[in-house]
C-alpha positions in Angstrom: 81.8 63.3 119.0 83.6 66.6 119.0 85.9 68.0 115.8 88.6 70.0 116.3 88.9 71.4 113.3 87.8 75.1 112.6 88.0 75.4 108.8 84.9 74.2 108.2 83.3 77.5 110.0 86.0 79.4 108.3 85.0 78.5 104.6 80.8 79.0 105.6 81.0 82.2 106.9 84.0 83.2 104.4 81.2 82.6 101.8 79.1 84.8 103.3 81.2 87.4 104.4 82.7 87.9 101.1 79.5 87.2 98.8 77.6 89.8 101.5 79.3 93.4 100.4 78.8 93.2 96.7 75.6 92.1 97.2 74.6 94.4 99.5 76.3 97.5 97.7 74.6 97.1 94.5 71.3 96.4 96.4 71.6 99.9 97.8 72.8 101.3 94.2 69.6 99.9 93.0 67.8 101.2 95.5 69.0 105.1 95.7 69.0 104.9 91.5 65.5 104.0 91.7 64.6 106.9 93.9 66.4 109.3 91.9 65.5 108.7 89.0 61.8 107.0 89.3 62.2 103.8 87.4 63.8 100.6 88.3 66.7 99.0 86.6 66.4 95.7 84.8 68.6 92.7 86.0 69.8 92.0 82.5 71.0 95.4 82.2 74.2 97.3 82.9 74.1 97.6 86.6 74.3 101.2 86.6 73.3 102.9 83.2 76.9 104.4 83.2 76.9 106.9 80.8 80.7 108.5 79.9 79.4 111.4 77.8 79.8 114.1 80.6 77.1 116.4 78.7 74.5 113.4 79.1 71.7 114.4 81.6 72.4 110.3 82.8 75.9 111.5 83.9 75.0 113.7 86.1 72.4 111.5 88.0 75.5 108.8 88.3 77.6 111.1 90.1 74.9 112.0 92.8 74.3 108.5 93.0 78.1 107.6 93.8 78.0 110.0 96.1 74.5 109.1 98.0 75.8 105.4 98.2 79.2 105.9 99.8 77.9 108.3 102.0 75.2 105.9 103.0 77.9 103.4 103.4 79.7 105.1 106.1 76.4 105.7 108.2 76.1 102.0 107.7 79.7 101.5 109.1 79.4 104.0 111.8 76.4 102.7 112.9 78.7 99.4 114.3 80.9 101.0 115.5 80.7 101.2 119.2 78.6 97.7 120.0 81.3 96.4 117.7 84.3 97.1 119.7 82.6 96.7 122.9 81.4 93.2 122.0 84.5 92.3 120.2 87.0 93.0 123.4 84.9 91.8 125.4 84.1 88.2 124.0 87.7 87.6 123.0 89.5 88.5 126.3 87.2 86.2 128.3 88.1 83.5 125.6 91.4 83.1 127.4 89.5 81.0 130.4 86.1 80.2 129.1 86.6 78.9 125.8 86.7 80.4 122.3 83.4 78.5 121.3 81.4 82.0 122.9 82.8 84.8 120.4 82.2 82.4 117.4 79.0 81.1 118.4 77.5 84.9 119.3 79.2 86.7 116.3 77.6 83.5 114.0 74.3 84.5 115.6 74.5 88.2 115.0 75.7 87.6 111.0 72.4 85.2 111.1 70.1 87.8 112.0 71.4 90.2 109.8 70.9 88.2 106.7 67.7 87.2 107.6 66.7 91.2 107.7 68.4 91.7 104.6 66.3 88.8 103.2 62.9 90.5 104.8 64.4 94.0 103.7 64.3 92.9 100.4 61.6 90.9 100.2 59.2 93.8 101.5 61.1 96.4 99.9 61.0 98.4 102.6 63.1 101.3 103.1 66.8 100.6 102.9 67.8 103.0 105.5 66.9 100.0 107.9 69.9 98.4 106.8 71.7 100.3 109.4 69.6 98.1 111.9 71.2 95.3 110.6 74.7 96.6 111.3 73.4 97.4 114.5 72.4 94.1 115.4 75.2 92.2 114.2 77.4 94.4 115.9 75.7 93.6 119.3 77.1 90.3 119.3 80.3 90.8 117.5 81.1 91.3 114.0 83.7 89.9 111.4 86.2 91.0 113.5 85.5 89.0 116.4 84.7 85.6 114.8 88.4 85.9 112.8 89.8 86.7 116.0 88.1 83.9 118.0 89.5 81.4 114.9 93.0 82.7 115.0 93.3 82.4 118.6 91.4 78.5 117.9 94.2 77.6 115.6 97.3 79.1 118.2 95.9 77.4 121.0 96.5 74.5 119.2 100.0 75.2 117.6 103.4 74.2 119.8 105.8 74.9 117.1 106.2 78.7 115.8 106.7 78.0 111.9 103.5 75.4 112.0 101.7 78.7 113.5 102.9 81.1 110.6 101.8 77.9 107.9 98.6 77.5 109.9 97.7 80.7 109.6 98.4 81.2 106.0 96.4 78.1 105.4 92.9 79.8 107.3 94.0 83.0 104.1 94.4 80.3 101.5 90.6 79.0 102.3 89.6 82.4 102.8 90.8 83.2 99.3 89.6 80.1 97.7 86.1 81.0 99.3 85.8 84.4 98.6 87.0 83.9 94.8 84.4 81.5 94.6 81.7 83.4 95.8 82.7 86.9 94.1 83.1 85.0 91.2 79.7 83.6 91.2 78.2 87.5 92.7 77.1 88.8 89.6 75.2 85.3 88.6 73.3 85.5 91.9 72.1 88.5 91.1 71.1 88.4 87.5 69.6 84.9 88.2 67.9 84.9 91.7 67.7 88.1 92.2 68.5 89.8 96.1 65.5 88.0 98.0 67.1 84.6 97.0 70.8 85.3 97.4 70.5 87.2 100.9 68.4 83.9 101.4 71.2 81.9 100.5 73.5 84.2 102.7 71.1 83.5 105.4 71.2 79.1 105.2 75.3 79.4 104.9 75.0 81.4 108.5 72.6 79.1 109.6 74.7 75.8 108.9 77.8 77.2 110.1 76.2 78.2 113.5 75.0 74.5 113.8 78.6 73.3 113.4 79.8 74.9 116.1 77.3 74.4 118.3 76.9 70.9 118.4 80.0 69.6 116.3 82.8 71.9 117.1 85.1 71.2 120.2 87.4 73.7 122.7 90.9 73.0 122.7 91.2 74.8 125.7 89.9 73.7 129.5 87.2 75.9 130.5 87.5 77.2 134.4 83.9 78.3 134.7 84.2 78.4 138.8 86.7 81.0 138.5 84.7 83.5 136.6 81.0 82.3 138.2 81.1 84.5 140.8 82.4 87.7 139.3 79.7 90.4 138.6 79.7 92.0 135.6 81.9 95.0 137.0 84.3 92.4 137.9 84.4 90.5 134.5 85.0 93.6 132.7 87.8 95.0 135.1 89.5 91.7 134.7 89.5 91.8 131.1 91.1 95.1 131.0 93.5 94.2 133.8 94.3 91.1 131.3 95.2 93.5 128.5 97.3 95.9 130.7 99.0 92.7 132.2 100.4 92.0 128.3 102.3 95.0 128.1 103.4 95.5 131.5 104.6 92.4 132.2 107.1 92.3 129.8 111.1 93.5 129.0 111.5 96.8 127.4 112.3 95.1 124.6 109.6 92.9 124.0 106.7 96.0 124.6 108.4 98.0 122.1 108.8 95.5 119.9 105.1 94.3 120.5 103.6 97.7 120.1 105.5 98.5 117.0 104.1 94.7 115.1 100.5 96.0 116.7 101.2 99.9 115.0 102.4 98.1 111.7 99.7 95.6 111.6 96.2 97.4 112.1 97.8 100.4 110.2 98.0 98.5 107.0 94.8 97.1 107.8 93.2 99.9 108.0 94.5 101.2 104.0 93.6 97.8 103.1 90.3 97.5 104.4 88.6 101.1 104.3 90.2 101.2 100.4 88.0 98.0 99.2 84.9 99.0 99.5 85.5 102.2 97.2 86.6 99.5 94.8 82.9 98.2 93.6 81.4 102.3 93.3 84.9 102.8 91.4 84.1 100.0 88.9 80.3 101.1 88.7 81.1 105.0 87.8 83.0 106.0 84.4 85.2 105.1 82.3 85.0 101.4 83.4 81.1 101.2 83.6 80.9 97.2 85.0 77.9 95.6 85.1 77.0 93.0 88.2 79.2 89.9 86.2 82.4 92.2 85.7 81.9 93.6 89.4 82.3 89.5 90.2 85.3 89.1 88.3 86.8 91.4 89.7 85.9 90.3 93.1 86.8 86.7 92.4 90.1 88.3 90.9 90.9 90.0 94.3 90.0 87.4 96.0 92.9 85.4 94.4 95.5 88.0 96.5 94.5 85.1 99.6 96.1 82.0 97.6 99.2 83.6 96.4 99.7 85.2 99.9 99.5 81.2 101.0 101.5 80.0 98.3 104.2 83.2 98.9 104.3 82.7 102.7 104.5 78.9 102.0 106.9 79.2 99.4 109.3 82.0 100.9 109.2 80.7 104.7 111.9 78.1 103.1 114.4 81.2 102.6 113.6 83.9 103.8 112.5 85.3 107.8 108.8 86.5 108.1 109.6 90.4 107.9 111.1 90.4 104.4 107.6 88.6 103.2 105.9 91.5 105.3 107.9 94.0 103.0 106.9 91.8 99.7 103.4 92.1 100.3 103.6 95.8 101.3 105.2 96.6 98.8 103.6 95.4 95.8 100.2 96.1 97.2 101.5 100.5 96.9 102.3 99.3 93.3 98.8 98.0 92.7 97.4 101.1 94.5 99.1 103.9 92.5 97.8 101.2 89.1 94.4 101.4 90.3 94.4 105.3 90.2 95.3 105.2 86.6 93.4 102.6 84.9 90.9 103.6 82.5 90.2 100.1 80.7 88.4 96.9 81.8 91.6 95.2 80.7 94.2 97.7 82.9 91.7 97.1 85.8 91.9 93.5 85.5 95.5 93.6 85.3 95.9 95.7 88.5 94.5 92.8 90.4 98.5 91.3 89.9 99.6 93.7 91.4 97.3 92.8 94.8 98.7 88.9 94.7 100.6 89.2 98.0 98.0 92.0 99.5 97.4 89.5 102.6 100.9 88.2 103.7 101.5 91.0 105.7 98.5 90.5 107.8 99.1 86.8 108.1 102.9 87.3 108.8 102.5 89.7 111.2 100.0 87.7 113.3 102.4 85.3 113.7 104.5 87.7 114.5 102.5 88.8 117.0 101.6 84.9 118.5 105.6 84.3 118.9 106.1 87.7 121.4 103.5 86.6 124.3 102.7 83.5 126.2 100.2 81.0 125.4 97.8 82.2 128.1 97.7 85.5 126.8 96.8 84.6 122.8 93.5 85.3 123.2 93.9 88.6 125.1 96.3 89.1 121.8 93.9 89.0 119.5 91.3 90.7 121.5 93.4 93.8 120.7 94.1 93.2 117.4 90.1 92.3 116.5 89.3 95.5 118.5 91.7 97.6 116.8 90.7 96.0 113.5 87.4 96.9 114.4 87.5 100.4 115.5 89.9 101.6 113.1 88.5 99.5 110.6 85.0 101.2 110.2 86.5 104.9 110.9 88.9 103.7 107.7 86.1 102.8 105.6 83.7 105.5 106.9 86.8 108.1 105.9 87.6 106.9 102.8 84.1 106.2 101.6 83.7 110.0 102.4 87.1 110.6 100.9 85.6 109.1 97.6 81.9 111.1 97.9 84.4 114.0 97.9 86.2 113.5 95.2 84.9 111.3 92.7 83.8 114.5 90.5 87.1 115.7 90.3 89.3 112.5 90.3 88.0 109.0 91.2 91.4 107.8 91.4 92.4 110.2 94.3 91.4 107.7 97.1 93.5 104.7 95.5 96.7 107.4 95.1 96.5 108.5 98.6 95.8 104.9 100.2 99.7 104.3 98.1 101.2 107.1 100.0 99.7 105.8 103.4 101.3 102.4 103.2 104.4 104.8 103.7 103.5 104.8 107.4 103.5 100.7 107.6 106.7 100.6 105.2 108.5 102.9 107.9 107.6 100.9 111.3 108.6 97.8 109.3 112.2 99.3 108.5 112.1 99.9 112.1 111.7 96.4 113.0 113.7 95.3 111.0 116.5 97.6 112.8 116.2 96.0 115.8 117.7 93.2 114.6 114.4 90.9 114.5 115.4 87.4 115.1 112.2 84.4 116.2 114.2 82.3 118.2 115.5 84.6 120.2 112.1 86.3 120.9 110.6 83.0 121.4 113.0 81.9 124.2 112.7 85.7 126.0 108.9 84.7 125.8 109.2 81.1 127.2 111.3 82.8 130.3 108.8 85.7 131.4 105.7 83.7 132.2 107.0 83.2 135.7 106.2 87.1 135.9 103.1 87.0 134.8 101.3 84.9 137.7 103.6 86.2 140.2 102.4 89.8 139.9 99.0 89.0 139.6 
């Protein structure tokens, strides 16, 4: 018997999407402070021997340390990048007529192996420059961006009413939150209790568990036509898929292109603050004044991770009052508040309070998928969010390869420069937003100029 329900997936690999970075950024903190300084650093210890005393010899060793890991980050990220988008627009387009059970099932794979070289990695201690092979490999068959894509497209295919879509989708960010909390909460305690072998280990049965749900338990909503597409070459295939995505903007009013280019400009350019920002987030915490140690590091995750509940319980909450645009601007605009914070905060208390600040940081990205889903047909979803996942992929690791080089940059002058300029940024969303909003945004009306243009669609292919 087949379930039709994708939320089981979406809380397994959650866990180990979000309980991977932290673990894997202190691992390689351990690992380049080791080098460096020729002894190893005990579990029960501060994390990183953060010394604040700019005239201690220790000080100096922690600054070429932050720098060595976030420029190691962004080869790791780079490294991704083009098997990443390649895989990801591939796999989602064809999703549209053979199923969406492919992208999750491959991208599940590819986190599998990845985890179980992190495990062997660690285990062997071998260099950790072979991390990048990881990337490499997970990238091959899709990364993060592709399985969230392949679940959002799930969930629309089965949604017939546009406000279910807009509560559906803040329900996949509640469990997301609820996941990630969990797991960055608990972070730290993996760490200092099992050590990496055993919590990459862990990371590794989560992917394994969620790759058996969807093989064998997991159903497709949609009707696969593999006659269609059995005789196509490969040439074919991928000429299709690009004729697919220049089919949903050419086949539409003027209106409706501009309108759907300017929700794609507003979305993947406030993912791309949002996402390259958070990884500077843990080296931030690490360096001086705030000195965390692997437990703090987890609060703070679990803390962040909180910004997915309240976006749920906002959207949830506001959709009774107010149109999906002014939540957009809610979330946008306290997250440039929690930015500018960041910059300034000094104290383990002032960090923790910035994380109030973040408490709507993903409504705009839920919103504005549903935005998205109400401005094209039903056959063209997963086309959709083939462009969005590709976007979100290829801007995503040139946002966090730039602004982990950003921080390598400036983190001996001002470690706060990165958050301060990620504030001013958001400008750029804030502004195509106040756009949108000038054109007199109104659902219903774009949902009936949808519902009469599908008749173009098949006629000009």
């Amino acid at each position: 018997m087949k379930i039709f329900f994708i939320e089981p997936a979406i809380f397994l690999s959650a866990f180990a999407m979000s309980l991977a970075p932290p673990l894997t950024t202190q691992y390689v903190y351990r690992r380049i402070w080791e080098e460096a300084s020729n002894h190893s650093i005990a579990f029960q210890s501060n994390i990183s021997e953060c010394q604040k005393n700019k005239s201690n010899p220790i000080f100096a060793l922690q600054e070429e340390v932050q720098k060595k890991a976030s420029l190691f980050s962004l080869q790791v990220d780079i490294s991704g990048l083009i098997p990443g988008v390649v895989a990801t627009f591939l796999l989602l387009s064809h999703s549209d007529h053979q199923g969406r059970k492919l992208p999750l099932v491959l991208s599940s794979l590819g986190t599998l192996a990845s985890t179980v070289w992190l495990c062997l990695l660690a285990y062997f201690a071998l260099p950790f420059q072979l991390l990048i092979a990881s990337t490499f490999i997970c990238a091959l068959c899709g990364n993060y961006t592709t399985f969230w894509g392949a679940c959002f497209a799930y969930i629309v295919d089965q949604c017939k009413e546009k406000k279910q879509k807009t509560i559906r989708i803040a329900i996949v960010d509640f469990l997301l939150g609820l996941t990630t909390g969990l797991s960055g909460l608990s972070s730290g305690y993996f760490i200092r209790e099992l050590g990496f072998v055993w919590s990459f280990l862990i990371l590794a049965l989560a992917n394994g568990i969620n790759l058996i749900y969807i093989l064998f338990f997991l159903g497709t909503p949609i009707r696969e036509t593999p006659s269609q597409n059995a005789s196509m070459s490969c040439s074919e295939a991928f000429k299709n898929l690009f004729y697919r995505t220049y089919m949903l903007f050419k086949n539409t009013s003027g209106r409706r292109k501009f309108l759907l280019c300017l929700l794609l400009f507003t979305m993947v350019t406030y993912f791309l603050v949002v996402i390259g920002v958070s990884p500077v987030f843990i080296l931030y915490e690490l360096d001086s004044p705030l000195c965390w140690n692997e437990v703090f590091i987890g609060y703070g995750a679990a803390l962040g991770s909180a910004s997915f509940v309240t976006s749920f319980l906002g959207i949830w909450i506001f959709s009774y009052c107010m149109e999906d645009i002014h939540m957009a601007f809610i979330g946008l605009f306290t997250t440039v508040g929690g930015m500018v914070m960041t910059a300034f905060a000094k104290t383990t208390l002032l960090m923790f309070l910035v994380r109030l600040l973040f408490i709507f940081t993903i409504m705009p990205l839920s919103v504005l998928r549903s935005m998205l889903s109400k401005v094209v047909c039903s056959t063209e979803q997963g086309t959709l969010f083939a462009c969005i996942a590709v976007l979100e992929t290829l801007g995503g690791v040139l946002a966090v390869s730039a602004f982990n080089g950003i921080y390598a940059a400036t983190v001996a002058w001002y470690p706060g420069f990165t958050f301060l300029l990620s504030a001013a940024l958001l400008l750029i969303p804030a502004i195509s937003l106040c756009i949108i909003k000038c054109t007199n945004w109104n659902e219903g009306s774009y949902t009936l100029l949808v519902q009469e243009e599908p008749g173009e669609d098949t006629s000009d292919r």
